[in-house]
C-alpha positions in Angstrom: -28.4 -11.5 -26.2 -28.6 -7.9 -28.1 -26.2 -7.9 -30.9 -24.0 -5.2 -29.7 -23.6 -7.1 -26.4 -21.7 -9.4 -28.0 -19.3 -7.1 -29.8 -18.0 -5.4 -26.9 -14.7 -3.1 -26.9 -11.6 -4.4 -25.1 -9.5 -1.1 -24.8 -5.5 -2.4 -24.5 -3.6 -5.5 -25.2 -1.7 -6.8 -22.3 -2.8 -9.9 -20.6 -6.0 -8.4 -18.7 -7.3 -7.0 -22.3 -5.9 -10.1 -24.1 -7.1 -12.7 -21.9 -10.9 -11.0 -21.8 -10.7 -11.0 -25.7 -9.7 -15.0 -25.7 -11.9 -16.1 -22.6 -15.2 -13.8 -24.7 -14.5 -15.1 -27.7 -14.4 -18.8 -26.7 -17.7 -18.2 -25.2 -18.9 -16.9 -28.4 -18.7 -13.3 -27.8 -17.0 -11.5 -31.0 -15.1 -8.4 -29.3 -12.8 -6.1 -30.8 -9.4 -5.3 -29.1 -8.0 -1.8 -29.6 -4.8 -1.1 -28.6 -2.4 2.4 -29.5 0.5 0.5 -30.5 1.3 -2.7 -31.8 -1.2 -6.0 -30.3 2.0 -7.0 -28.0 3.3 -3.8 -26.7 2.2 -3.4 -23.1 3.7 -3.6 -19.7 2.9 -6.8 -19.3 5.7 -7.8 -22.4 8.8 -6.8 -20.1 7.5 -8.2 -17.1 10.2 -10.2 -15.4 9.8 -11.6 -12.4 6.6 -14.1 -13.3 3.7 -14.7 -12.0 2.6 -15.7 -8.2 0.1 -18.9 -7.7 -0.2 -21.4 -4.3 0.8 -24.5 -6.8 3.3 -25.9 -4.9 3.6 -28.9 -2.4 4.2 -26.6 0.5 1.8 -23.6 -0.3 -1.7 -23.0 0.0 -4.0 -20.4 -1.3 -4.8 -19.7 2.5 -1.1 -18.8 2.6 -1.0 -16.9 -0.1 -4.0 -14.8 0.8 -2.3 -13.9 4.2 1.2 -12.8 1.9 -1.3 -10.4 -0.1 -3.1 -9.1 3.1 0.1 -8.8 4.8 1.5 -7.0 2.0 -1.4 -4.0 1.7 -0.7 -2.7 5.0 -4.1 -2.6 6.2 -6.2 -1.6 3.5 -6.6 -5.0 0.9 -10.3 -6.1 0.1 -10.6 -9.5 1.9 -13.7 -10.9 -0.5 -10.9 -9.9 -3.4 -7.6 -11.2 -2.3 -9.4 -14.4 -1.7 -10.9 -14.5 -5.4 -7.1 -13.8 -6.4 -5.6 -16.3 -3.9 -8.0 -19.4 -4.8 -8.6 -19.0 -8.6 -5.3 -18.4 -9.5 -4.6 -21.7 -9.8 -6.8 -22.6 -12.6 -5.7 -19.4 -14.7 -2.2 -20.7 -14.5 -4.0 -23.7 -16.1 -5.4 -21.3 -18.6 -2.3 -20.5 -19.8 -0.5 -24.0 -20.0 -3.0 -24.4 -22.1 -2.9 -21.4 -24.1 0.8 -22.7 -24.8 3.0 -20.5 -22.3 6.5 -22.6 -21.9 7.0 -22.5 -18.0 9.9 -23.1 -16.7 10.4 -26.8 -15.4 12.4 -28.4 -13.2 12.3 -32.5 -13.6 9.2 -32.2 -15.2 7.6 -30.1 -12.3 7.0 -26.2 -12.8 10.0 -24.5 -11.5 9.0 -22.1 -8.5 11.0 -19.2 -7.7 10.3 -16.8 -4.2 10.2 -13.4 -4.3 9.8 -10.5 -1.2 7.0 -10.7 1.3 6.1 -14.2 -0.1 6.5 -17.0 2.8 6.5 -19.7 0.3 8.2 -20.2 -3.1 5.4 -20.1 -5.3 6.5 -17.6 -8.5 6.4 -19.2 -11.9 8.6 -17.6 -14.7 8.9 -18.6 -18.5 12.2 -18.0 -20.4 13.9 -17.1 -17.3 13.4 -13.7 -16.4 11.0 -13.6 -20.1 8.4 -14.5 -17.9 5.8 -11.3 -19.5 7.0 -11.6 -22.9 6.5 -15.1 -23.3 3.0 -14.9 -21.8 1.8 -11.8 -24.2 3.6 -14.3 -27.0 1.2 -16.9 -26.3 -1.8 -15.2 -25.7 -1.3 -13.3 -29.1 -0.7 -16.2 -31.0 -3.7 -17.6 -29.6 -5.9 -14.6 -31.0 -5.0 -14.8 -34.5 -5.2 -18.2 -34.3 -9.0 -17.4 -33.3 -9.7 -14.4 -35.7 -9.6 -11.7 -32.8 -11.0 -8.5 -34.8 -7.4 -6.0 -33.2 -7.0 -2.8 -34.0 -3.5 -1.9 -33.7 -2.3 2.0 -33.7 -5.7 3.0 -32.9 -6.3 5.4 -29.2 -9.2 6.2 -27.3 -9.9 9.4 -26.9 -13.1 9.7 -25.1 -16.4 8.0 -23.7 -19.3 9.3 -23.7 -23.1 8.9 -22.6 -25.0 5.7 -24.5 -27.9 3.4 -24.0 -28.1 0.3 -21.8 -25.2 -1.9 -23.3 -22.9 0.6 -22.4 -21.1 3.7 -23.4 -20.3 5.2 -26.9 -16.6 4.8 -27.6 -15.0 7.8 -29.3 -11.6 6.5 -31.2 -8.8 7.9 -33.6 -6.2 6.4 -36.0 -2.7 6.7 -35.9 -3.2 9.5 -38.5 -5.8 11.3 -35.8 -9.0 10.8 -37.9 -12.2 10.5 -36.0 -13.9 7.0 -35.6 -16.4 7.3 -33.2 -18.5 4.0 -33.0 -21.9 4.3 -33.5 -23.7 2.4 -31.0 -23.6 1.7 -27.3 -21.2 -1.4 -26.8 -20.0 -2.6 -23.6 -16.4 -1.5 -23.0 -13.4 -3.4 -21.0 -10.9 -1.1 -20.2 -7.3 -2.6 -20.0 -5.5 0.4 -20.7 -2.7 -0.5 -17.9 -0.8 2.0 -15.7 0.6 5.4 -15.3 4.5 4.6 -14.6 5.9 6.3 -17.3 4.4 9.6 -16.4 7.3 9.6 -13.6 11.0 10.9 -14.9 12.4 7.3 -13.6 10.5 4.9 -14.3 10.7 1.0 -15.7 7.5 1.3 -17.9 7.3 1.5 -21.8 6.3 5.3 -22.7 2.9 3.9 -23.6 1.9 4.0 -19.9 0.3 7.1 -19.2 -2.6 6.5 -17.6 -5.1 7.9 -20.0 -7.5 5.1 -19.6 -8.2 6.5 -15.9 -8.7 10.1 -17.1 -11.1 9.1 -19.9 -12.6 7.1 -17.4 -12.9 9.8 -14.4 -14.3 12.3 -17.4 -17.1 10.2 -18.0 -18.1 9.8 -14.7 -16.5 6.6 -13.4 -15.0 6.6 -9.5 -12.1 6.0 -9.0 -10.2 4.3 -5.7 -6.6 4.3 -4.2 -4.9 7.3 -6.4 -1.7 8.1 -4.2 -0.7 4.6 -4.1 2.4 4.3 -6.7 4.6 1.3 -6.1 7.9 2.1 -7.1 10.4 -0.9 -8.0 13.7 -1.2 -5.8 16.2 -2.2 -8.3 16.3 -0.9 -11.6 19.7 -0.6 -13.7 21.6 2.7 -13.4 23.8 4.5 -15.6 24.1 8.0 -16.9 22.1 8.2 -20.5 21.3 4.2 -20.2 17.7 3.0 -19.9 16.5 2.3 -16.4 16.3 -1.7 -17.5 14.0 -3.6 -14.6 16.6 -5.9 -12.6 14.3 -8.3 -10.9 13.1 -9.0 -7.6 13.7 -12.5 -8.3 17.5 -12.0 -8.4 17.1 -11.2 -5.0 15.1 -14.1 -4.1 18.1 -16.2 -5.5 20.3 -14.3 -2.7 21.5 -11.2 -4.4 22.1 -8.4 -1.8 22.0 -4.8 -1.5 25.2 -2.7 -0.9 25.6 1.0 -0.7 28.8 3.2 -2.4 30.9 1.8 0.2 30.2 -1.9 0.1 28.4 -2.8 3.1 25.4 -4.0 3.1 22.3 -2.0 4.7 19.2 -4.1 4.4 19.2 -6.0 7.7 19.5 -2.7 9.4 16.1 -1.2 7.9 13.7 -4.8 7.8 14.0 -8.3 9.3 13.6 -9.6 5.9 16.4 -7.5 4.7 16.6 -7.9 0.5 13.4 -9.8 0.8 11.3 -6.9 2.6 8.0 -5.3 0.3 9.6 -3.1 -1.9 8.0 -0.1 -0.4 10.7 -0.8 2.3 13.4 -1.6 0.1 12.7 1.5 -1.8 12.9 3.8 1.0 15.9 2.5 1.9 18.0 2.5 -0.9 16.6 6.3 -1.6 17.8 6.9 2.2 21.4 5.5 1.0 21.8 7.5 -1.8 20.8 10.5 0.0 23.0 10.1 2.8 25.6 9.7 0.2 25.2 11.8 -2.3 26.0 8.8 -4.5 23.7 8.2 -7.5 22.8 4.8 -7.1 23.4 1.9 -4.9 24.9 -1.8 -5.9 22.8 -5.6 -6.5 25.8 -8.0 -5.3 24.5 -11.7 -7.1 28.0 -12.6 -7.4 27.5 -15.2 -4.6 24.7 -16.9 -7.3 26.5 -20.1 -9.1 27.9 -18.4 -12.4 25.6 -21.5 -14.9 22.7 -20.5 -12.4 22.6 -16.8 -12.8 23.2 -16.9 -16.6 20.1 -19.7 -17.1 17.7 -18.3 -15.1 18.2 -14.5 -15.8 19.6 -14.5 -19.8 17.7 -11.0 -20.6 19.1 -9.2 -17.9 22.9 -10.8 -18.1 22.4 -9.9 -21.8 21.5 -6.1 -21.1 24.5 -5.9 -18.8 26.7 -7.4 -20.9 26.5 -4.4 -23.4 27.2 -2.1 -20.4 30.8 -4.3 -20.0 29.0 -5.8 -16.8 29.3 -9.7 -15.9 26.8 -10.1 -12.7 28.8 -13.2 -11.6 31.7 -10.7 -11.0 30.3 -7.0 -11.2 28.2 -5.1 -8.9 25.0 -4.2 -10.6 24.4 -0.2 -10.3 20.4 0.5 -9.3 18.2 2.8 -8.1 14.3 2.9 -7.4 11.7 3.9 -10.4 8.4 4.3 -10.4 6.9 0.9 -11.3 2.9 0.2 -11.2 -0.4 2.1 -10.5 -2.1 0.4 -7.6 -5.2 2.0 -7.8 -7.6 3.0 -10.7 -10.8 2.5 -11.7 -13.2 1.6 -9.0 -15.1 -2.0 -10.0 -16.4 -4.9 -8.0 -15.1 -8.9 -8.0 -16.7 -9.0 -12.0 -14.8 -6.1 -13.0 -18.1 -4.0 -13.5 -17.8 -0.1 -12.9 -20.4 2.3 -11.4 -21.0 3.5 -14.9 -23.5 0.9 -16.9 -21.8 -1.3 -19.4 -18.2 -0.2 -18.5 -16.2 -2.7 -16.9 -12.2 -3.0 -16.1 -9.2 -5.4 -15.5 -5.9 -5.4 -14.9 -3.9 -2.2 -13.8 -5.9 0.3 -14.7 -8.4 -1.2 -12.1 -9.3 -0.7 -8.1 -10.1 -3.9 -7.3 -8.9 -3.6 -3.6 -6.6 -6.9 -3.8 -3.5 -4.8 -3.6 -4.2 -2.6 -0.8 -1.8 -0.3 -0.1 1.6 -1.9 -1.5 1.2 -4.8 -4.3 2.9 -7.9 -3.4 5.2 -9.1 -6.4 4.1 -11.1 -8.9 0.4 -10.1 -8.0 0.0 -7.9 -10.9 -0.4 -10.2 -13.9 -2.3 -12.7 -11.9 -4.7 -10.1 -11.3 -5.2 -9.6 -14.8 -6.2 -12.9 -15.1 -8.2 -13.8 -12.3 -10.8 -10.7 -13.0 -10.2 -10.8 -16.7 -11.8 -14.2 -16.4 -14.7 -12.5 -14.4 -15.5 -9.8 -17.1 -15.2 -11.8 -19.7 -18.7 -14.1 -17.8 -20.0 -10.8 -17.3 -19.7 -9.7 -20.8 -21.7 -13.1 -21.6 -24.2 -12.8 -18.8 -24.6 -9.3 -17.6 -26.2 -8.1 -14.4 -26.5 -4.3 -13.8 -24.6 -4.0 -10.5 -21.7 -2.0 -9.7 -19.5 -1.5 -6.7 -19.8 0.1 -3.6 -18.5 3.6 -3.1 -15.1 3.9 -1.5 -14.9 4.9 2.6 -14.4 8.8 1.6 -15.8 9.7 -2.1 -14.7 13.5 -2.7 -16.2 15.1 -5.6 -14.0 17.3 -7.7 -15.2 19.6 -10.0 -14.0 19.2 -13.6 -15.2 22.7 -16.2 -13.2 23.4 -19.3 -10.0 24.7 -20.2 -8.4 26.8 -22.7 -7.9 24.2 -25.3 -4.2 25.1 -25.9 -2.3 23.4 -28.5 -0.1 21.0 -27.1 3.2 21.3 -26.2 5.9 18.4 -25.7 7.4 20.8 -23.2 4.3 20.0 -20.9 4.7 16.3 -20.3 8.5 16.7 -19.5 7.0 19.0 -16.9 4.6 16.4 -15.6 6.9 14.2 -15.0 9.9 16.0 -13.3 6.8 17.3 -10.7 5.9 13.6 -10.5 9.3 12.3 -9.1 10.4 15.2 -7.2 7.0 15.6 -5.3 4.9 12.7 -5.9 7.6 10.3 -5.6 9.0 7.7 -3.0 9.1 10.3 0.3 6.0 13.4 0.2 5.2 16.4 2.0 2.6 18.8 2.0 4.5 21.5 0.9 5.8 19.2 -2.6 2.1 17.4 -2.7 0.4 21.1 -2.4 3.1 22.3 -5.3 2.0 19.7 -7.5 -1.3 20.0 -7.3 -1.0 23.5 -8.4 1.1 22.6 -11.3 -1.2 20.2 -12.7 -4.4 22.3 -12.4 -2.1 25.1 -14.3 -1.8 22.4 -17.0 -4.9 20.9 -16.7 -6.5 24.1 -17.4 -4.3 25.2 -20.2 -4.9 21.8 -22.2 -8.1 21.0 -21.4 -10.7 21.1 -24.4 -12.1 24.5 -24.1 -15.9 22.9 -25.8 -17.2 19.1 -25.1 -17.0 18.2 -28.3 -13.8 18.5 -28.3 -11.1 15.6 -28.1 -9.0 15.8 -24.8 -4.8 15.0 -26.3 -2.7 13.2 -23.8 -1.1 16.2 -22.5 -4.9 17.2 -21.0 -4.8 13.3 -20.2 -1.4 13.6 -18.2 -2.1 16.1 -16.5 -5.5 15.6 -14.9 -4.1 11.6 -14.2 -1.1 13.3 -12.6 -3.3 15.9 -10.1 -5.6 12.9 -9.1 -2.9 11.2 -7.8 -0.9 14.2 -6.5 -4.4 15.2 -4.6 -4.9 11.7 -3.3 -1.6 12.2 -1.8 -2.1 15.0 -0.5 -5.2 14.0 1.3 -3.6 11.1 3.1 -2.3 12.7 6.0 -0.5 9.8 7.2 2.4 6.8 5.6 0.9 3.4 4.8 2.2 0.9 2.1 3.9 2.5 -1.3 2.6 5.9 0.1 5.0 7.6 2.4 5.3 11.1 3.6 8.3 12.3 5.8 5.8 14.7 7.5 3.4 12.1 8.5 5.8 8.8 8.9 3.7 6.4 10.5 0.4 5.0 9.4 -2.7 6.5 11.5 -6.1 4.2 12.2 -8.2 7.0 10.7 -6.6 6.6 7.6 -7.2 3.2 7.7 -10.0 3.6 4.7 -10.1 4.3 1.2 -10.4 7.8 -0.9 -12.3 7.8 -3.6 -12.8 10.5 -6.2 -15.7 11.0 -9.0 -16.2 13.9 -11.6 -19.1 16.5 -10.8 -19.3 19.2 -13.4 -18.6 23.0 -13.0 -15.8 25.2 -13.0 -12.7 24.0 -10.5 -12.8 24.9 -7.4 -10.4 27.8 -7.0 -7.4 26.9 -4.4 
């Protein structure tokens, strides 16, 4: 094996770029994990809900394959939701092992339900710590092995290399240039794009900047307008929008709007327990028909010692807000949540550029279709972390098929403009109001327009030039605006009032890769 093969580049350090830099390095591989903040800040740390696997007596990972398909509304890879469905169980394995403290019940893993799931089948760790404990582990475990991480370090840019992959272009925390010097492959686990939305539950780290890097330097990418947003996420004026769990839901809170009755059962059959596209639409129909800013999670029907053991982080957040959720309605409202589509790869996580592989959210891997099913996300993360990191030991030059529709956008420079903080606030104002949970053409068509504007003023006027994460922002905020505006129908997480119902030609996937040349002019 060439010596840079085995020092490849794991870009981000939740649990798909963690768990690539464990499996590669127990298989002798010596990678190097850079991540922009500190090793265990990610999305994956304030994960709540926990992780979905077919372990239990009654479950099956034929059952939990048909939940997934179900869930995607039509457009989830088959060949992919079965790779999730059947090797889940042995990376839950993995991470026994790797020391993650589930949650037991008389010795047996406790298993909690969630919405869309037919079976119980969701493990969690600390309660509703169920992320953090799981980045915890996995970090201790790669110090424990010697993991070479660079913390506070970004990248900025890929560009053309030899056959091990591309060259890596990176900065310090201080903005000094550290390009790396030789073709190395390169795992992308950069994660998702949900804080690039006014309301949103991610940490500010997720921007999406591993998909415009990516889309730059050639990569397609799959599945842009599909943005799940979360049902439930604390509400008050000036207060963080904290996640409240699904799983509180799946211990039989219910939903009630400003005037106490509760609405569910009148939108799904599966009322609280519906995908959360649904649940998200309705509670956003609620507050719009009242004019109220939020609706109310009722869990005071939930044993008071059971509520407080198996959700301590969230009854500690609402306790500084005065709130007891064993007596108090919960105030919440819908936020932008997780990125369901990405970088386009295959079931080993390899790209259509040579030597470039992803995992985790950042990726299209097709398991998600068009609405992720809860508790999906970290076990993908896993399951095709596991795949790159064999890849990444035995490489085969393969890549994945294009996408149903591939639309090639052209992509010249910009002005270079300093950037201005102004600029992302703009971004993501445009993002809720007309890329958010309901669309139209006229708000899609709007944003579009916005973003170019931006995209053009922050662009890097020369290639040589380093793209900031306003130019970032911006061209991962038109890619999804124009994916949405493409999809002239509703399916899954994407919804548009003027197109309501799904529509069997959209039944396919849009797919978008960089050609160069000035934009096209609108």
């Amino acid at each position: 094996m060439a010596e840079a093969v085995r020092r490849p580049l794991i870009i981000g350090s939740g649990i798909a770029g963690l768990y690539v830099a464990l499996r590669g390095r127990e298989h002798g591989l010596r990678p190097t994990l850079i991540t922009k903040s500190r090793l265990e800040e990610s999305n994956t740390r304030y994960a709540q809900g926990g992780i979905a696997a077919a372990i239990g007596a009654d479950d099956s990972p034929a059952l939990h394959l048909r939940d997934t398909i179900r869930a995607g509304a039509g457009l989830v890879d088959r060949s992919a939701a079965r790779v999730l469905t059947s090797e889940a169980p042995a990376r839950i394995a993995d991470l026994v092992r790797y020391g993650v403290p589930f949650d037991t019940v008389e010795g047996q893993i406790s298993l909690g339900r969630e919405g869309a799931h037919s079976r119980a089948r969701i493990l969690h760790a600390g309660g509703d710590a169920t992320g953090y404990s799981i980045e915890e582990a996995l970090k201790r475990r790669a110090i424990d092995l010697g993991i070479d991480v660079r913390e506070r370090t970004v990248l900025r840019a890929l560009r053309p290399g030899g056959k091990d992959g591309p060259v890596a272009v990176l900065t310090d925390d201080e903005g000094h240039r550290l390009e790396v010097d030789e073709s190395r492959p390169v795992v992308l686990a950069t994660g998702g794009a949900g804080s690039l939305y006014r309301q949103s539950s991610n940490p500010s780290i997720a921007t999406g900047e591993g998909v415009a890097i990516a889309f730059r330097a050639g990569a397609l990418l799959t599945d842009m307008e599909f943005i799940q947003f979360h049902p439930t996420a604390f509400y008050r004026e000036g207060a963080p929008r904290f996640l409240i769990s699904e799983a509180l839901r799946g211990e039989g809170a219910v939903l009630r709007n400003d005037s106490g009755v509760r609405f569910m059962p009148g939108y799904h059959r599966d009322a609280e327990l519906a995908p959360r596209d649904v649940v998200s639409r309705a509670i956003d129909r609620e507050i719009q028909r009242s004019g109220h800013p939020s609706v109310y999670l009722d869990a005071t029907a939930i044993p008071r010692d059971r509520l407080f053991a198996r959700f301590p982080s969230i009854c500690r957040f609402l306790s500084t807000y005065g709130l007891d959720p064993s007596r108090d309605l919960i105030p919440v409202t819908p936020v932008a949540h997780y990125m369901i589509g990405g970088v386009t790869t295959d079931l080993e996580g390899r790209t259509n550029l040579r030597g470039l592989y992803a995992c985790g959210e950042v990726a299209s891997t097709g398991v998600h279709g068009a609405n992720r099913l809860a508790s999906n996300s970290l076990l993908e993360g896993l399951v095709f972390g596991e795949r790159v990191a064999r890849q990444l030991l035995h490489p085969v030059a393969r890549g994945p098929p294009p996408p149903d529709r591939v639309v090639r956008i052209a992509r010249g420079p910009g002005s270079g403009r300093s950037e201005d903080p102004r600029a992302f606030d703009e971004i993501r104002d445009t993002l809720w109001n007309d890329v958010g949970i309901v669309r139209t053409a006229p708000g899609l068509k709007s944003a579009v327009d916005t973003f170019e504007r931006l995209a053009r003023a922050y662009e890097p006027a020369r290639p040589s030039d380093l793209p900031g994460p306003i130019a970032n922002a911006a061209l991962t905020a038109s890619l999804i605006a124009r994916a949405a505006l493409t999809r002239t129908e509703s399916r899954g997480a994407h919804f548009r009032s003027d197109w309501p119902e799904p529509r069997p030609v959209w039944r396919v996937h849009i797919g978008f890769i960089a050609r160069p040349g000035p934009p096209r002019s609108r």
